[in-house]
C-alpha positions in Angstrom: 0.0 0.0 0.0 2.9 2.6 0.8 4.4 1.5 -2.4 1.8 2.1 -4.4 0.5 6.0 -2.6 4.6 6.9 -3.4 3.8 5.6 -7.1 0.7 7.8 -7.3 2.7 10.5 -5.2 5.6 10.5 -7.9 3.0 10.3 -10.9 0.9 13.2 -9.7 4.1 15.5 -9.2 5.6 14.6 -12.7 2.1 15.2 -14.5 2.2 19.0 -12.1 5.5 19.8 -13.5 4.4 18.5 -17.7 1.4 20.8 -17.4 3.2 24.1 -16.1 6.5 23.2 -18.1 5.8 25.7 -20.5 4.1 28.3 -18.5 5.8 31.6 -18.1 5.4 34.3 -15.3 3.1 37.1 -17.0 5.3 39.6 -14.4 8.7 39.1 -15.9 8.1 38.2 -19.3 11.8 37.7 -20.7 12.4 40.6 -23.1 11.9 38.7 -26.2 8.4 38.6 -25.6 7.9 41.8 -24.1 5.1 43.6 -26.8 7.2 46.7 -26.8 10.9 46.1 -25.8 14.1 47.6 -27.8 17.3 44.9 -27.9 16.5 41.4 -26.5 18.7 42.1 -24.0 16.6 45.3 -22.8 13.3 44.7 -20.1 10.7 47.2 -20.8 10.6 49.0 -17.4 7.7 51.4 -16.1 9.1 55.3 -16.8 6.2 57.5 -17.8 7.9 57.7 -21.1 6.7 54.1 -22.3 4.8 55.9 -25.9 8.0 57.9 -26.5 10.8 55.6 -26.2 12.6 54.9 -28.9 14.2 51.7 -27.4 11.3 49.7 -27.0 11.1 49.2 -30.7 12.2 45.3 -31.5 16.2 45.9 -32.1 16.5 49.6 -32.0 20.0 51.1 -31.5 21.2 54.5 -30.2 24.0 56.2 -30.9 25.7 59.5 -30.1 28.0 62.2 -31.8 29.1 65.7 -31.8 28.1 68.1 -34.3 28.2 71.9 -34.9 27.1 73.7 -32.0 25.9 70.4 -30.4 24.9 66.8 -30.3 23.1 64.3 -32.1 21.1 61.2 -31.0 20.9 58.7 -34.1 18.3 55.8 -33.3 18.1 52.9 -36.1 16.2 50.3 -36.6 14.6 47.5 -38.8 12.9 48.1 -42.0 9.8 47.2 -41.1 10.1 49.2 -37.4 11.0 52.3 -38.7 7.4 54.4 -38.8 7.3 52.8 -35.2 10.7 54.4 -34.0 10.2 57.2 -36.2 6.8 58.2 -34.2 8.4 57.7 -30.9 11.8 59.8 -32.0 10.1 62.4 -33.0 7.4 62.3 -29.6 10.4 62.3 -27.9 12.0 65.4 -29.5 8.7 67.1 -28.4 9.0 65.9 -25.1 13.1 67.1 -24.9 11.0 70.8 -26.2 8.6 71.5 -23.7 11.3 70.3 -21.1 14.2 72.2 -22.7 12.3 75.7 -22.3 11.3 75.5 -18.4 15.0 75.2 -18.2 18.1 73.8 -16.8 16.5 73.0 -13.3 13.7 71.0 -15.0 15.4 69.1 -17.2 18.8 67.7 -15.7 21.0 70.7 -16.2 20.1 70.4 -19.7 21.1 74.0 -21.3 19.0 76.0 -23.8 18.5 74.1 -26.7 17.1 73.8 -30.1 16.1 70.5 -30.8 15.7 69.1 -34.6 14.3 65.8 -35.8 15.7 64.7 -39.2 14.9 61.2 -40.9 17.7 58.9 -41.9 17.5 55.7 -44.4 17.3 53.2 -41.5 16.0 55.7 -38.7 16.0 59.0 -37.4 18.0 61.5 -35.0 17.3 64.6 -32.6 19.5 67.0 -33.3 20.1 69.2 -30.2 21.7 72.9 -30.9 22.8 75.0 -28.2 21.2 78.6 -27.9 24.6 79.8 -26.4 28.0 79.0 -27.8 29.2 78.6 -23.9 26.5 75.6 -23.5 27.8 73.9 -26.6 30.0 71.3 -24.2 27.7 71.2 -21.4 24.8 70.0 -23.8 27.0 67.3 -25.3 27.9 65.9 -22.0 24.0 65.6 -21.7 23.3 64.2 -24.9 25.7 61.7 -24.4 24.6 61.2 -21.1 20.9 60.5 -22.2 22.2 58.2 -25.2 24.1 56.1 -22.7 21.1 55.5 -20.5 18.8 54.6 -23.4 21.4 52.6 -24.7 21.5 50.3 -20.8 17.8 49.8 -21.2 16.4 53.0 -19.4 13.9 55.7 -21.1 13.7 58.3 -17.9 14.4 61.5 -19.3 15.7 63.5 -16.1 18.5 62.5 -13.8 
């Protein structure tokens, strides 16, 4: 009789484990899955600035540069993601905007700037112009700054 309640024992725990083999946790879906996420590599975390981000878009990359009077984010992205990223670059160029003229203070010491959208073959960047010639290095620290964060897997625009 013991023999046979282990047997049943052993059967009913190997029948638990075939059915929820393939179940996942619907918390921490791996990113892969994730119905908005940017590299596999990236989780989609909770900022606010879910709509906006362009690295929630399926295997979008960030990049940064220098250019005349400023800085340049340059976001890229799969054929058949780019109206996708495009959207979201270009909602978060608004959002850099509004931000940009309350100020430094509001925006993480982010100087005067003009900001720009521009499409590229396999994307788009934000262009980001300082209003004053002394700003010009201050805003490119920023720039890179933000470019680096989006590129780790985190859209939060302020410090």
């Amino acid at each position: 009789m013991m023999v046979r309640s282990a047997l049943l024992f052993t059967v009913a725990v190997v029948a638990a484990l075939a059915l929820t083999a393939g179940c996942e946790d619907p918390v921490a879906k791996p990113a892969e899955q994730a119905t908005a996420t940017g590299r596999p590599h990236m989780m989609k975390m909770p900022s606010g600035n879910d709509d906006i981000c362009p690295m929630y878009v399926m295997n979008a990359t960030v990049s940064h540069a220098e250019v005349k009077g400023g800085a340049a984010m340059t976001f890229t992205a799969p054929i058949n993601m780019l109206d996708d990223l495009r959207r979201r670059v270009s909602a978060m160029a608004d959002h850099y905007r509004a931000h940009a003229m309350k100020g430094p203070a509001h925006m993480a010491e982010m100087p005067e700037t003009d900001v720009i959208v521009e499409e590229t073959p396999d994307g788009a960047r934000i262009v980001f112009k300082a209003k004053r010639p002394e700003s010009v290095s201050s805003l490119r620290t920023h720039v890179q700054w933000h470019a680096d964060r989006l590129d780790k897997g985190t859209c939060q625009m302020g410090r």
